[in-house]
N, C-alpha and C positions, 0 to 999 in steps of 0.2 A: 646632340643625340647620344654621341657615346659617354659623355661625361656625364650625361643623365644612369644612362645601365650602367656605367662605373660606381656610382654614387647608389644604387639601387643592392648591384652586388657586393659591395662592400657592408651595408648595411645589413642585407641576408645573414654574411660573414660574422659578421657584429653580434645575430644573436642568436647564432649555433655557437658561436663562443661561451656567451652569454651562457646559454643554456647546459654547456658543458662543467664552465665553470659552479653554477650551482649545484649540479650534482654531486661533484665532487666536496659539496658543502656540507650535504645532505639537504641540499634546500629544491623544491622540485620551483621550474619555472611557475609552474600555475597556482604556488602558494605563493610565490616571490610577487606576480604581476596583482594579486592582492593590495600588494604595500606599494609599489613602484610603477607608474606608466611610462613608458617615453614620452615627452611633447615634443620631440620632434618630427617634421612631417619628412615623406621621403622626396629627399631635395637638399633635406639639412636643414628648413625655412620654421621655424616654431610654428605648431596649429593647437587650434583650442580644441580638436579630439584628439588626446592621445594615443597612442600606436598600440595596439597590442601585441605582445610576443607568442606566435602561438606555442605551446607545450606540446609534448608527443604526445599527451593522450588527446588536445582539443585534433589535431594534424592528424589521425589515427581513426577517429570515432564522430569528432564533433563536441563541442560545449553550444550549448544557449546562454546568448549575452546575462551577461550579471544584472541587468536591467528590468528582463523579465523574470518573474515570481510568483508565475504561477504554480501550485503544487493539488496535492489532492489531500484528502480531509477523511478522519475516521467517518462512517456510517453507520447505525446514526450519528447523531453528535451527542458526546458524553462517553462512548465505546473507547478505550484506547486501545490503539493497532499498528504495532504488534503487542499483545496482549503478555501480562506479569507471564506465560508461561513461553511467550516468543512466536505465540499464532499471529496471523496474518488476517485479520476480519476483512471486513467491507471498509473498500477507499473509495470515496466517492470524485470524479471529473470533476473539473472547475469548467463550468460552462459558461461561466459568467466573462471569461476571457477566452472564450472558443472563436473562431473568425473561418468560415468556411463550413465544410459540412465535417472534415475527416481531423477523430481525434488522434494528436501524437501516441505512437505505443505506449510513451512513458508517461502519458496523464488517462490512459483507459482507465477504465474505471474496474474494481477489482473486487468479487466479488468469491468466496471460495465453502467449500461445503463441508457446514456447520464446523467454521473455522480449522481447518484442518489442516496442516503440514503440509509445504510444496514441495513436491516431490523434485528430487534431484535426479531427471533423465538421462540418458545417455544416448544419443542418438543411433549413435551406430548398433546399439544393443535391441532398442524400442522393435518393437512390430505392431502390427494391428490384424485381430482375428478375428474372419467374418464366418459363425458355424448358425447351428438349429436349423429351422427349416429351408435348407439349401442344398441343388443336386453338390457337391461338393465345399465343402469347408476347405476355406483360404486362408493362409498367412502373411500377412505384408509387410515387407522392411520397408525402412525409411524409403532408399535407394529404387526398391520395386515403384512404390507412388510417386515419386518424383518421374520416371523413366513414362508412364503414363498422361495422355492428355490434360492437359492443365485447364482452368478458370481462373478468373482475375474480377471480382466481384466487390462492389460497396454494400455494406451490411451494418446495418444497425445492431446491439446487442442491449439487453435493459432487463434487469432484475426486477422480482414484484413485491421488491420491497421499494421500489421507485414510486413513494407516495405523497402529497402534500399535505400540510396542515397549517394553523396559525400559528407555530412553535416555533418554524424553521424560518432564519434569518434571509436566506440569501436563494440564491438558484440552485447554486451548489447544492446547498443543506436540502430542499424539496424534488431535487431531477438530476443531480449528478449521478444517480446507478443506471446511467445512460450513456453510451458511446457509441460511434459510427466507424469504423475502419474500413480498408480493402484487403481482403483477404483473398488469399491464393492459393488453391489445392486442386485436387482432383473430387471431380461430382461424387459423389455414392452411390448414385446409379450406376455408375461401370461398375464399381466391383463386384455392385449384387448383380449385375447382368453377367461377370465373369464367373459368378458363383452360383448362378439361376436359381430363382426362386421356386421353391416348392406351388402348387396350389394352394396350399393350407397356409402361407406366408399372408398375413395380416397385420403384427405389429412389430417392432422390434425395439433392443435393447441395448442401447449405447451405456459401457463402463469405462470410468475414469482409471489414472494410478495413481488417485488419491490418499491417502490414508484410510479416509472413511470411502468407501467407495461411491462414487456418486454416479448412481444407474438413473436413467430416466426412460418411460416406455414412452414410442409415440407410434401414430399409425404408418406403415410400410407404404402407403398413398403420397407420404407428405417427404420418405427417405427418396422416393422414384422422380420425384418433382425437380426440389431444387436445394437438397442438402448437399453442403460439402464440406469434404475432410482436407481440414486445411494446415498447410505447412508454412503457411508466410503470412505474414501480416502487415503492411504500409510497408513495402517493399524490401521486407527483410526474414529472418524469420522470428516465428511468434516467440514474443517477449517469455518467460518462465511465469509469471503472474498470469498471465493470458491462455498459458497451454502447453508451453513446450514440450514434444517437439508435434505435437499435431492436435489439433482442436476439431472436432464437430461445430461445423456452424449450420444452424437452423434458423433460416431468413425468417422474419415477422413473429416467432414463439418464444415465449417469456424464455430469460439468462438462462435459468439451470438448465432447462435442455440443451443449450450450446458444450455439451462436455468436453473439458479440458483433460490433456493428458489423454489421448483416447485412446483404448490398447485394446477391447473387446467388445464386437457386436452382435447382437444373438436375435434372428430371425424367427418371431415364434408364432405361434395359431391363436394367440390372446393375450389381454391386456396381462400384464403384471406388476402387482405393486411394490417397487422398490422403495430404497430411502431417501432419494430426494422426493419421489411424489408423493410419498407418509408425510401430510402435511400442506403440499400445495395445490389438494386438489378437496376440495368440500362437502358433505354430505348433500348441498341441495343439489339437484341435478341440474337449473340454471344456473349457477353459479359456477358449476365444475364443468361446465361448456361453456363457460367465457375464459377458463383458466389456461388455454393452449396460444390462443394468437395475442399478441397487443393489438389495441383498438387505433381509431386514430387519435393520433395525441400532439400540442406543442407546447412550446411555451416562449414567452420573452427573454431572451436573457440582458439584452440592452435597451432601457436600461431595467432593472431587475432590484432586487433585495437589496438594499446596501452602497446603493449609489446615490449620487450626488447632481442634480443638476444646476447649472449655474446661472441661469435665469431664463424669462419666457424668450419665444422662440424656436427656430425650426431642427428637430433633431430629429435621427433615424430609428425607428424602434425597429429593433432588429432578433430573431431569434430561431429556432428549429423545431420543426414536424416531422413526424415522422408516425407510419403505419404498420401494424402486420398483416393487412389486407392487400398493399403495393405499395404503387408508385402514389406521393402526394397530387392530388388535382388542383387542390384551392385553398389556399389560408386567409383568412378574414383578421380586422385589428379592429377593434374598439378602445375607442378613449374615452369613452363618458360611460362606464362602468356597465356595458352590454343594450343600454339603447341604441347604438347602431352601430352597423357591423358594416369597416369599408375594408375592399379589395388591395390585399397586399400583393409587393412585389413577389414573382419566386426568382430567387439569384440563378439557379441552373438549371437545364433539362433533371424533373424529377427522378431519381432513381429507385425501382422498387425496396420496400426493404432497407429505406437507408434512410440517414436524415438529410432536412431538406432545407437551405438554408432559405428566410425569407425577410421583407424588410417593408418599411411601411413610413413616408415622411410626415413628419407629426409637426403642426406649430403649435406649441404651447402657451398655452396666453396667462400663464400664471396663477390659474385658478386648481385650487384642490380637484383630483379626478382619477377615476382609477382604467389600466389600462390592460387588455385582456386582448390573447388570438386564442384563433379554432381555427381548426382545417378541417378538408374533407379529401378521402384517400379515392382513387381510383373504382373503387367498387359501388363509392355511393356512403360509403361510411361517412358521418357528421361526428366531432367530439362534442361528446354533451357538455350542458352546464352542469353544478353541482343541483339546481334545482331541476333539472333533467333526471338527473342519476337518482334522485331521490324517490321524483314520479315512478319512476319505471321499477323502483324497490319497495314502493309502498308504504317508506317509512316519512317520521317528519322528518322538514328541513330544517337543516342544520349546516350552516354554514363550513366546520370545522367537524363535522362528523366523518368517522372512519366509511372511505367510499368499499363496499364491497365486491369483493374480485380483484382486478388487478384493476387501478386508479387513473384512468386519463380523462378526469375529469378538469375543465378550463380554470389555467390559474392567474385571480388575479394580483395586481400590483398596484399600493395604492402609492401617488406622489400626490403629497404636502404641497402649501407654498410657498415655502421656503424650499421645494427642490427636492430635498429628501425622498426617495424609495424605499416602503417597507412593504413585508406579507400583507395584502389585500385580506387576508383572511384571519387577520389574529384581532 
């Protein structure tokens, strides 16, 4: 036993050395471990995993193995981001390698108003101003909202530009403007209870410290519910692409209302049309009453666009639901292109507002066939077909036609047989 921790410590010893010595090289461990592994195992015994040294910044912060490769993708595709002028557009999740319901900070999906310069925060400087129709206007430092009752919530978050077509290759390319996290702040209801609302208080008006400023109005029913100003995100605080240093989040209502960067809220007696709703809201008036909540929506992600299977047989189709009505009830799987609809598994107690992971065992028997889920959320809500969406608009069907409002119309996936997965819909 002590020649084991002798041989253990000395090793350690070994490669703070190690570590030392390269510095002094200019050479940092974690470009060295690139070129160089140890194969020895600790013992001194040769193993077929080589060792890794960790470097002060994996020891400090964390690396993900060199193994995984997941990253995130301009949106749409053909956009490059960061743009000739060094903007930051739409980056869309890799959903296609998501495993659970809650995406990492650093693969959320990223989505910024009408490409605009991220602002460089300062925490300690930041406040947040709650004035208009309030017995008194309040100013909040960082320090002040932290100092108040906290929430610890899963939340879905989804842009309406999260649309499908026959163009898009993969999962990624048709539903990656979608992400799920846990987000941590204080309700918004305390503050506007610590800043009392007027009688005349009916809408209000969350502003970013964006460049462009990115105002959205929404009704003061839905701030008193269950919006919150959030200062952490997957157990840290919010990433600078996400919000830093405090985000608006609004459970089940399309991205832009989620305001990042949030420094001022303005309590008023009526609607007001800012710059982000210039644009996201419709002349019909059904259409701009479908434009506030997500409907219920899912989709496959395994397997999905671009995958490969390697012959008949029993595989998992596995993927995520998710509503702005609540909590998921029921996701359905079809494999014979929506003749019948069997009950899939749900992997967790649903969480309102968040995504839902779900899963469905499939035997494949080698024959061409394409494969589709729906859910249905807590209220009763159903995700349509596209030949649904179509009835209910009036217009022809069309497989690949622009679905109007926001899109959570059933997408499918068709597999070949030879294995192959491509767009159902192209």
């Amino acid at each position: 036993m002590d020649s084991k921790r002798t041989n253990r410590r000395e090793l350690l010893k070994g490669g703070a050395a190690l570590a030392g010595g390269l510095a002094a090289l200019g050479q940092t461990p974690a470009s060295a471990q690139e070129h160089d592994h140890s194969t020895m195992a600790i013992g001194g015994a040769p193993n077929d995993y080589p060792m890794i040294l960790g470097s002060k910044e994996e020891i400090e912060y964390g690396h993900r193995s060199k193994y995984v490769t997941s990253v995130r993708i301009p949106h749409p595709v053909g956009r490059d981001s960061p743009d000739e002028f060094g903007k930051v557009m739409h980056v869309a999740s890799p959903l296609q390698d998501s495993v659970g319901v809650v995406t990492p900070s650093s693969l959320h999906y990223v989505a910024t108003t009408r490409g605009s310069y991220m602002p460089d925060v300062d925490p300690k400087k930041h406040t947040l101003t709650i004035h208009g129709s309030v017995d008194r206007a309040l100013t909040f430092t960082m320090d002040d909202l932290k100092r108040l009752p906290s929430v610890t919530r899963l939340q879905f978050i989804e842009c309406a530009g999260n649309r499908h077509n026959g163009r898009q290759k993969n999962v990624q390319e048709s539903h990656g403007m979608t992400s799920c996290a846990e987000w941590t702040g204080v309700l918004l209801s305390t503050l506007l209870k610590e800043c009392g609302l007027k009688g005349t208080a009916t809408w209000f008006v969350a502003e970013g410290a964006e460049e462009v400023k990115g105002a959205s109005s929404m009704p003061i029913a839905k701030a008193m519910d269950d919006c919150v100003i959030a200062y952490g995100m997957n157990g840290e605080a919010i990433r600078p692409q996400n919000g830093f240093p405090l985000r608006l989040c609004v459970p089940g209502f399309e991205g832009i209302f989620n305001t990042k960067y949030l420094r001022r809220i303005k309590v008023t007696d009526r609607y007001y049309m800012n710059y982000n709703d210039y644009g996201h809201l419709d002349r019909d008036p059904t259409e701009a009453a479908l434009a506030f909540q997500i409907g219920p929506k899912s989709v496959i992600t395994k397997p999905s666009g671009g995958m490969q299977l390697s012959g008949r047989g029993y595989y998992e189709i596995s993927g995520l639901a998710w509503s702005g009505g609540g909590a998921i009830r029921t996701v359905e799987v079809s494999t014979d292109g929506g003749k019948k609809w069997n009950r899939a598994e749900i992997k967790a107690t649903p969480q309102r507002m968040a995504h839902t992971r779900f899963g469905y065992m499939w035997n494949w028997d080698g024959n061409e066939t394409e494969i589709l889920s729906r859910c249905t959320d807590e209220i009763g809500q159903q995700q349509p077909t596209r030949e649904q969406v179509a009835k209910y608009w009036n217009v022809p069907f069309d497989r690949n036609y622009r679905v109007p409002g926001l899109d959570n119309s059933v997408m499918p996936w068709r597999v070949a047989r030879d294995g192959s997965v491509t767009n159902g819909l192209a």
